[in-house]
Backbone as CSV, one residue per row, in Angstrom:
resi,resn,N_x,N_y,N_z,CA_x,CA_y,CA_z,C_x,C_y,C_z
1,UNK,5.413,-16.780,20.391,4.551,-16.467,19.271,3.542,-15.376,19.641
2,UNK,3.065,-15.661,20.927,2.022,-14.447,21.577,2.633,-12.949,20.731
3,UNK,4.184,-12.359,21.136,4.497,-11.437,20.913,4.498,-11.046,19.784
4,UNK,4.287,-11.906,18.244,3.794,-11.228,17.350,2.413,-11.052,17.154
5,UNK,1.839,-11.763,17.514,0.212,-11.328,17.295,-0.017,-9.626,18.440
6,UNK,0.850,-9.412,19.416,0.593,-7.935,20.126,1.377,-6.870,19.514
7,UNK,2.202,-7.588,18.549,3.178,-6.183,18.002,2.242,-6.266,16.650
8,UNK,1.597,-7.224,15.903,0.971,-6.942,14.822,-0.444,-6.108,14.996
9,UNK,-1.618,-6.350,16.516,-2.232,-5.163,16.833,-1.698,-4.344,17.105
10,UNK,-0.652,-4.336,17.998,-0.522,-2.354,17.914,-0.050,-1.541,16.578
11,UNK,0.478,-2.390,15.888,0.600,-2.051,14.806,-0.341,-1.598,13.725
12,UNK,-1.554,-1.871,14.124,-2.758,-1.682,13.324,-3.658,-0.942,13.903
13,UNK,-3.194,-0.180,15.177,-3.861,0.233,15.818,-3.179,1.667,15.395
14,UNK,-1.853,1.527,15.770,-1.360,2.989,15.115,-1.940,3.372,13.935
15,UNK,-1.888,2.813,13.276,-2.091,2.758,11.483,-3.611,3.785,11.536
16,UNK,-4.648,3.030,12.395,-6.255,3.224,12.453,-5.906,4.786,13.036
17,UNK,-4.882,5.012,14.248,-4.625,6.356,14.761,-4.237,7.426,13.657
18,UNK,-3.208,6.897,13.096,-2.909,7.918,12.037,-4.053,8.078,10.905
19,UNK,-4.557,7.511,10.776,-5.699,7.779,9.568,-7.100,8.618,10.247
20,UNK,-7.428,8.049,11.434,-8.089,8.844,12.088,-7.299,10.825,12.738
21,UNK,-5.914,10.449,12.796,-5.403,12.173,12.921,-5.729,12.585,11.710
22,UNK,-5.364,12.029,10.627,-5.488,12.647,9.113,-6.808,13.275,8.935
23,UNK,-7.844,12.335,9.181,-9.319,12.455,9.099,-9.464,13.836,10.090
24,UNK,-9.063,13.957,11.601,-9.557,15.226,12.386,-8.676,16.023,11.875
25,UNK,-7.897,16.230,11.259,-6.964,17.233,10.090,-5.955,17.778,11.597
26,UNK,-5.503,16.720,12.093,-4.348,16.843,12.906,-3.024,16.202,12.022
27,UNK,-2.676,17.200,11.316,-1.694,16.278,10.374,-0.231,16.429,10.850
28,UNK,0.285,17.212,11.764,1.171,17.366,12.871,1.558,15.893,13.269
29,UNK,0.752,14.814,13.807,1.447,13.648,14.333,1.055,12.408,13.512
30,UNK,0.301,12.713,12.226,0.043,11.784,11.382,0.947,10.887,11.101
31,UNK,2.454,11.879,10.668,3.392,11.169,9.809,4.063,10.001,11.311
32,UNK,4.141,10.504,12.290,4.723,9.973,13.435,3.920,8.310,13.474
33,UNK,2.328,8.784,13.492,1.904,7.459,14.308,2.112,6.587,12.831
34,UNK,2.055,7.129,11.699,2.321,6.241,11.022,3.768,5.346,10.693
35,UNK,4.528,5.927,11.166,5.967,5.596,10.871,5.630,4.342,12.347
36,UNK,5.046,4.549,13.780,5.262,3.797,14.432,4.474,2.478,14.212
37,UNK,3.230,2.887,13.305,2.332,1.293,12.715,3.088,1.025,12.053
38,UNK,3.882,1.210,10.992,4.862,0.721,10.129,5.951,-0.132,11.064
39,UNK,6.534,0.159,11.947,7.646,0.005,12.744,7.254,-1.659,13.324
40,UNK,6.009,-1.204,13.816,5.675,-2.288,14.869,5.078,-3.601,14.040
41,UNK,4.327,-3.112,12.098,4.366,-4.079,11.720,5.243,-4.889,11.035
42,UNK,6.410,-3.957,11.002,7.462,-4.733,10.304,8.306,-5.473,11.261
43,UNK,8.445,-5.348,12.594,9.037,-6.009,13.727,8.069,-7.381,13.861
44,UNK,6.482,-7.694,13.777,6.085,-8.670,13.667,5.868,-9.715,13.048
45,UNK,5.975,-8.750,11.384,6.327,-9.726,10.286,7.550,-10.208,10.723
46,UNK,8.943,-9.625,10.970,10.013,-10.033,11.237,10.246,-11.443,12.090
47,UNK,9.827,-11.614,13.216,9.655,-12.382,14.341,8.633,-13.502,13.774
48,UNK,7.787,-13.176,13.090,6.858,-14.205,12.615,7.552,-15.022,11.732
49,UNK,8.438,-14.326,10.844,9.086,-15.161,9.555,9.941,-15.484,10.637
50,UNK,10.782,-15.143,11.342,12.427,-15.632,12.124,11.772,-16.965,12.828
51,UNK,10.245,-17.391,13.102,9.628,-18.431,13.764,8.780,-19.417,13.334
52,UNK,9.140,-19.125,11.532,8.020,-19.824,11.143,9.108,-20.196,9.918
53,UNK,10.486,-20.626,9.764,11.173,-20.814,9.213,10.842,-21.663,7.624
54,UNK,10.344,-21.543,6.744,9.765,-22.370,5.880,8.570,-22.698,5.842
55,UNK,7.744,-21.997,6.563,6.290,-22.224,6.695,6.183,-23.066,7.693
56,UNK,6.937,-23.168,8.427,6.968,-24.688,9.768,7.243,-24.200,10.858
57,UNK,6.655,-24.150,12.105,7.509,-23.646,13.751,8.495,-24.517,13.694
58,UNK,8.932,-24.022,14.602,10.300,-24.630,15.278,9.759,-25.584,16.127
């Protein structure tokens, strides 16, 4: 379970990165870090639902 709560921060951490490139008008790796907060939060939602089968752990 640890491993979704570290893929759901980095995931939000990218997210905070890309909005902060946007903000210093580095818009060159914006689209990137955002595709990788996206990535990493959809891999944790993933793992979270695959472990929480019905609202219940395993």
């Amino acid at each position: 379970m640890r491993h979704v709560y570290i893929r759901g921060m980095l995931g939000l951490i990218w997210l905070a990165v890309a909005v902060k490139s946007v903000l210093s008008a580095n818009l060159e790796m914006a689209p990137l870090y955002a595709v990788l907060g996206a990535a990493f939060l959809y891999s944790a939602y993933a793992a979270w639902k695959k472990d929480h089968k019905g609202g219940q752990m395993k």
